[in-house]
C-alpha positions in Angstrom: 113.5 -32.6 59.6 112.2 -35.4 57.3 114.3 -35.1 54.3 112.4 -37.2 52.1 112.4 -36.5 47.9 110.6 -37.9 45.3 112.0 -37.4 41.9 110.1 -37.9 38.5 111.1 -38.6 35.1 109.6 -40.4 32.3 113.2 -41.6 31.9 114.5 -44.3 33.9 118.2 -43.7 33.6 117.9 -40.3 34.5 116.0 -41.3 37.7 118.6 -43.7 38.7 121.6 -41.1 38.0 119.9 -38.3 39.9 118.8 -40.5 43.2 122.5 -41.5 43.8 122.7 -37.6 44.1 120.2 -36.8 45.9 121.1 -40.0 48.6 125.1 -38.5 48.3 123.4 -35.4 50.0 121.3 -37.3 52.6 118.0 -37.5 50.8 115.9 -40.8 51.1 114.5 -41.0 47.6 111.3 -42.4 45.9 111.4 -42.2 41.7 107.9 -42.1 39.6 108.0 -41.9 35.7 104.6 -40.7 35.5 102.5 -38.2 36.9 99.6 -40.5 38.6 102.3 -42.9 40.0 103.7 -39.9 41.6 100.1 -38.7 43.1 100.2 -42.5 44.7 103.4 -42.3 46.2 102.5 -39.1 47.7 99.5 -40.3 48.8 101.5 -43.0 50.6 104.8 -41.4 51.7 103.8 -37.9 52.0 107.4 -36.8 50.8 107.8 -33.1 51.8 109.7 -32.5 48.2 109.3 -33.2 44.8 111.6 -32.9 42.3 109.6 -33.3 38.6 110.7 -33.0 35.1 108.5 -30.1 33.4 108.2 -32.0 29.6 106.7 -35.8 30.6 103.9 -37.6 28.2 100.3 -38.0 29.6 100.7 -36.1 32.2 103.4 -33.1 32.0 104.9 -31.2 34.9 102.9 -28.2 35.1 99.4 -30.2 35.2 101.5 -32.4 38.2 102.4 -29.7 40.3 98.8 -28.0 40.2 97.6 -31.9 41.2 100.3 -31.7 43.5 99.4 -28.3 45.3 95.8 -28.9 45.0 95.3 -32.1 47.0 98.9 -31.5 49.3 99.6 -27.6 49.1 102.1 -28.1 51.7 104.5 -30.2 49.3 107.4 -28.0 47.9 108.0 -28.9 44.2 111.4 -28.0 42.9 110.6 -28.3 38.7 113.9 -29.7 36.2 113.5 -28.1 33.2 115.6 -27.9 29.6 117.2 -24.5 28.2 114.1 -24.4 26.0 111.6 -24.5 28.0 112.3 -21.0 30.4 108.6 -19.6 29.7 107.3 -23.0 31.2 109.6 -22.5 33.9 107.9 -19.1 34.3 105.2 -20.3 34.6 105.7 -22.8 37.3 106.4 -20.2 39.5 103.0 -18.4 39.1 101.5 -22.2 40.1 103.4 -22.2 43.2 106.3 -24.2 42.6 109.3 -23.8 45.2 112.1 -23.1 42.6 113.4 -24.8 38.9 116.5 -25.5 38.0 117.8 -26.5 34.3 119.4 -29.4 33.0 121.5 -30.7 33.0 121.6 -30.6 37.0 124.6 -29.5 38.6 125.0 -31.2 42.3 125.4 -27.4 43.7 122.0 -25.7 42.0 120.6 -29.2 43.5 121.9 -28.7 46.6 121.0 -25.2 46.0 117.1 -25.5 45.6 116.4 -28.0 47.6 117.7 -26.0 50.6 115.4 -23.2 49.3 112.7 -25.8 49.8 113.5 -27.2 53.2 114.0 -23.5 54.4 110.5 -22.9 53.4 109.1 -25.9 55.1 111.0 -25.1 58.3 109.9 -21.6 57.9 106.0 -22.8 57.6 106.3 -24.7 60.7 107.7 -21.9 62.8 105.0 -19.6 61.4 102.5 -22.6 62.4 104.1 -22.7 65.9 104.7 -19.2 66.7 100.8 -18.9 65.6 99.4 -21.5 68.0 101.5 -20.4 70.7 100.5 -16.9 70.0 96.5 -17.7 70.1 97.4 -19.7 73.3 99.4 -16.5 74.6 96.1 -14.5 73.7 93.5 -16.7 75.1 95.4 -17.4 78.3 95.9 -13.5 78.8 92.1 -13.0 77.7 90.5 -15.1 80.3 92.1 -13.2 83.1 91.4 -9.6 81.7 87.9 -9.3 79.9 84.4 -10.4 81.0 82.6 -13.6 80.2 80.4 -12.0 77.9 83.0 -10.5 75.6 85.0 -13.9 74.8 83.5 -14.8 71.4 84.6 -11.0 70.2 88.2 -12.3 71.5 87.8 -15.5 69.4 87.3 -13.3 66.7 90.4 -11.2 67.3 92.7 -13.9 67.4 91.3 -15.6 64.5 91.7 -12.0 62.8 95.2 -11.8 64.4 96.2 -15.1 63.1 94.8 -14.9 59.4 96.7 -11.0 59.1 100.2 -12.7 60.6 99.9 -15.6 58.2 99.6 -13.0 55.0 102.2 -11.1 56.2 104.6 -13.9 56.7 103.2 -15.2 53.1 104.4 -11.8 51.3 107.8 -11.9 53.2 108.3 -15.3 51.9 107.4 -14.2 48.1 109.0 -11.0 48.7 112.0 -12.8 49.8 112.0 -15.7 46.7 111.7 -12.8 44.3 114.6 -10.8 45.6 116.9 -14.3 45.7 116.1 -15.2 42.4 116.7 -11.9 41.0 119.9 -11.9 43.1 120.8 -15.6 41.7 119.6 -14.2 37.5 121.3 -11.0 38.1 117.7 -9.7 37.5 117.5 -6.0 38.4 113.7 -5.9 38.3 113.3 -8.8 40.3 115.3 -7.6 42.7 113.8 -4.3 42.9 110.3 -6.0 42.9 111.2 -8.6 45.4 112.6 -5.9 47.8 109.8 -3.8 47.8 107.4 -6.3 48.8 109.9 -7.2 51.6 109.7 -3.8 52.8 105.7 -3.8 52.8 105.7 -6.3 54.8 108.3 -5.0 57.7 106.2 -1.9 57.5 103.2 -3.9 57.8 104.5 -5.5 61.0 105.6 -2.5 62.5 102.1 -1.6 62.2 100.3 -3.9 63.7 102.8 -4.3 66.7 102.3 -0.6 67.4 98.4 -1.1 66.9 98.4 -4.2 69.3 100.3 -2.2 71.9 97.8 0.2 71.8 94.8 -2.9 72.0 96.7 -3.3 75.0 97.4 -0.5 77.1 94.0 1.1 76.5 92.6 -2.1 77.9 92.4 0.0 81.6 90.9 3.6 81.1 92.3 6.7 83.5 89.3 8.8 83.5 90.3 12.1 85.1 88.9 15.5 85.4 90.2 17.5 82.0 89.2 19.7 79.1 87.7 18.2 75.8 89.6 20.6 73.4 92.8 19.3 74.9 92.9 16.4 73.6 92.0 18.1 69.6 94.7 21.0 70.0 96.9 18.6 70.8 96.3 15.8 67.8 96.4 18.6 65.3 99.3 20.3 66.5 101.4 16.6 66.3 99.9 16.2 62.5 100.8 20.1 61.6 104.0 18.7 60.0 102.7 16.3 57.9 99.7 18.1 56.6 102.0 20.8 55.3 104.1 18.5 54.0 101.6 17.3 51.8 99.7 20.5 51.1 96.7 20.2 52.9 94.5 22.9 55.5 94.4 21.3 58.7 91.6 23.4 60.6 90.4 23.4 64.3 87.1 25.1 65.7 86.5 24.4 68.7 84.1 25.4 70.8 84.7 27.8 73.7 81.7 26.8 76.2 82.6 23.4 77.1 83.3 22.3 80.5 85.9 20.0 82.0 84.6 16.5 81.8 85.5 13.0 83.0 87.2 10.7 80.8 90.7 9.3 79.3 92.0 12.4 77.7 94.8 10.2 76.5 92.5 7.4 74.8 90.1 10.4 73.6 93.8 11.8 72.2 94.4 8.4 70.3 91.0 8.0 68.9 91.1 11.5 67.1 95.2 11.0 66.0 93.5 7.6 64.4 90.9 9.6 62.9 92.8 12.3 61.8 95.5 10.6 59.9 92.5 8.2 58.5 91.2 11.4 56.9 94.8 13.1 55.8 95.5 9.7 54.3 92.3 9.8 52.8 92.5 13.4 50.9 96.0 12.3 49.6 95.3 8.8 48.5 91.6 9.6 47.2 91.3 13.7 46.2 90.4 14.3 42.9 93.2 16.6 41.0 93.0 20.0 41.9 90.9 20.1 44.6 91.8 21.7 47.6 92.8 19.1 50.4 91.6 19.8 54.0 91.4 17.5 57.4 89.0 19.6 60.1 88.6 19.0 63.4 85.5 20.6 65.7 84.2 20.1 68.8 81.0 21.6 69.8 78.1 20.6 73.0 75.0 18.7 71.9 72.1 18.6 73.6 72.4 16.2 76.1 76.1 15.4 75.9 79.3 16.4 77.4 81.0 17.2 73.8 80.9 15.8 70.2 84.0 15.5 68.3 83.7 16.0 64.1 86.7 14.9 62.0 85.8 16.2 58.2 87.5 15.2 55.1 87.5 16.3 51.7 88.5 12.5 50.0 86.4 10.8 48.0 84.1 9.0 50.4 83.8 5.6 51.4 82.1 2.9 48.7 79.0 1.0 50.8 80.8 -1.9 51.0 83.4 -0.6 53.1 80.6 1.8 55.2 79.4 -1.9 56.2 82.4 -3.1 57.6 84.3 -0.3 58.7 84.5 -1.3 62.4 84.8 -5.2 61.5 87.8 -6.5 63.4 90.8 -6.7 61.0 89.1 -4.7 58.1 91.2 -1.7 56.5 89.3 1.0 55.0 92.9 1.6 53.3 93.3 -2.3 51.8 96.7 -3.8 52.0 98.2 -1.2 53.5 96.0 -0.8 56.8 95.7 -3.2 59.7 92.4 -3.1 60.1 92.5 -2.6 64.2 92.9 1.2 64.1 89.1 1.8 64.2 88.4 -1.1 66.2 90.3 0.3 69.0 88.9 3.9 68.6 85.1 2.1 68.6 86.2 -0.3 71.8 87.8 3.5 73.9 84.6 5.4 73.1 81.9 2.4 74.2 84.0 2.1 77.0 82.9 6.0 78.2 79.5 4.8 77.2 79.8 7.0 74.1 78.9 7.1 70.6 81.0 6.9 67.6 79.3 7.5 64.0 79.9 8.8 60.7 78.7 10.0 57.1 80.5 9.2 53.9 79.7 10.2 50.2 81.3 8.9 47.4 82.9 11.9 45.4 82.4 14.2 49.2 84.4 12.8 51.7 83.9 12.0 55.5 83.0 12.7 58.7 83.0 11.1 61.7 81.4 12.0 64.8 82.6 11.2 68.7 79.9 12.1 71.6 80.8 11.4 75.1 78.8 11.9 77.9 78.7 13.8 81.0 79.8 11.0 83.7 79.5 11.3 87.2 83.5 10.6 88.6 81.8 8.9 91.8 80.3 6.2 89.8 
């Protein structure tokens, strides 16, 4: 790893001092003693730290680190600031800066924040290389499992899959600084702060691995000969628990006059679980105060269908952005705390049995979504 600093300080002394440090811990070091000589060196060297003195004339350390992350975001800057000047040490933080530590500079909180700094350089390039092996894992696997036709929607996938790994890995990182530095302060909120966020993000991941697993396995239908109310007893008796938990009617009517059809029962079973805890979440996170809080799930036999599934909920709707997007690859109808692949899987299972998946939302109502699968011949 190149382990390369630049250090800057209006005063000379101080940057001759500090560089026998820094080359006493194995640093090759470049000093600056102004703000644009150190955007030149940069620009030159391209060292992967900077170590900068907050208080400098012309050009101070604040306005050099945004410079700094601006035109090379990938630089870590580590800022040196007084006992005075804690709220502008604050502040570098919310720009982006990698750590500060306060003069004067002991060799171990040296030592100390620059290892900070090369573990978050070493930790962007495994992220970088775990990411391009992982959209060369996907594309490889991609060619030899869909059709020619569906490869742009793949690109689109990994692209998704790439950008929703990168934030997660970015909030683990913050999560993670937060919690060290209220560790290292004795800072309880920080540490309560910095911990939660880490443990959004595991949950996060556990999410999306299970929701990739399922990308995967229902990549191969098993269409078989079965009953279309399976499938809905069995989703709501699973979510019984949890609704009552929480307080809220979980209803089935289903219809008595269907016949057996042929399809996935085990897909159709995932879709409605998917739906079903979309609309349980929906009536806790969005349900006005007071108002009685119910997930329904019918089935009944259109005209010219096999069945037609209807998940109701009683939340407060869906805004018309999110109606427009709400089968868009990677897009959570929940924000930060979905994965955005949930519905994109249940939309992908019901096209595959040439069905039809819509829905009706009103703001202040709630939502229902409708499944219609079709009668389908098991000898084609």
């Amino acid at each position: 790893m190149d382990k390369t600093v630049l250090f800057v300080d209006d005063e000379k002394d101080i940057c001759d001092v500090l560089s026998i440090s820094l080359s006493d811990l194995g640093y090759k070091v470049h000093t600056a003693q102004d703000g644009q000589e150190a955007l030149q060196i940069i620009e030159e060297v391209s060292p992967p730290i900077v170590l900068t003195d907050i208080r400098m004339p012309v050009m101070d350390g604040i306005e050099l680190l945004r410079k700094i992350k601006s035109r090379f975001p990938e630089t870590e800057v580590v800022m040196v600031t007084g006992h005075g000047d804690m709220d502008l040490a604050i502040e570098s933080l919310k720009h982006q800066a990698t750590d500060f530590i306060v003069k004067p500079i002991k060799d171990e909180a040296l030592k100390i924040a620059l290892n900070r700094a090369l573990e978050r350089i070493a930790m962007r390039r495994q992220l970088r290389e775990y990411t391009e092996n992982l959209e060369e894992l996907v594309q490889e696997k991609s060619a030899k499992l869909v059709q020619a036709e569906r490869l742009a929607a793949i690109g689109e996938t990994i692209a998704g899959l790439s950008h929703a790994i990168k934030n997660i890995a970015g909030g683990l990182e913050g999560g993670t600084f937060v919690l060290e530095k209220g560790i290292e302060l004795d800072n309880k909120d920080y540490i309560q702060q910095g911990w939660e966020a880490v443990r959004f993000n595991f949950e996060k991941i556990r999410d999306l691995s299970v929701d990739l697993l399922n990308h995967a396995k229902f990549t191969d239908l098993d269409f078989r000969l079965s009953d279309p109310n399976e499938p809905a007893r069995e989703v709501m008796e699973l979510m019984k628990p949890r609704a009552e938990e929480h307080g809220i009617e979980l209803r089935t009517d289903l219809a008595s006059d269907l016949q057996t059809l042929w399809f996935d029962p085990d897909a159709i079973h995932h879709c409605l679980l998917n739906l079903v805890t979309n609309g349980i979440d929906a009536v806790l996170s969005d349900n006005p105060l007071g108002l009685h809080k119910k997930v329904v799930l019918e089935t009944t036999k259109p005209e010219g269908w096999g069945v037609e599934y209807r998940v109701v909920d009683n939340g407060f709707g869906m805004a018309a952005e999110v109606r427009e997007k709400i089968f868009t690859s990677f897009y959570s109808t929940k924000g930060a705390t979905g994965t955005g692949i949930g519905l994109m899987i249940t939309k992908k299972i019901i096209d595959d049995h040439n069905g039809v998946i819509e829905f009706e939302s009103e703001e202040g109502v709630g939502t229902t979504f409708f499944i219609r699968l079709p009668h389908i011949d098991k000898d084609l």
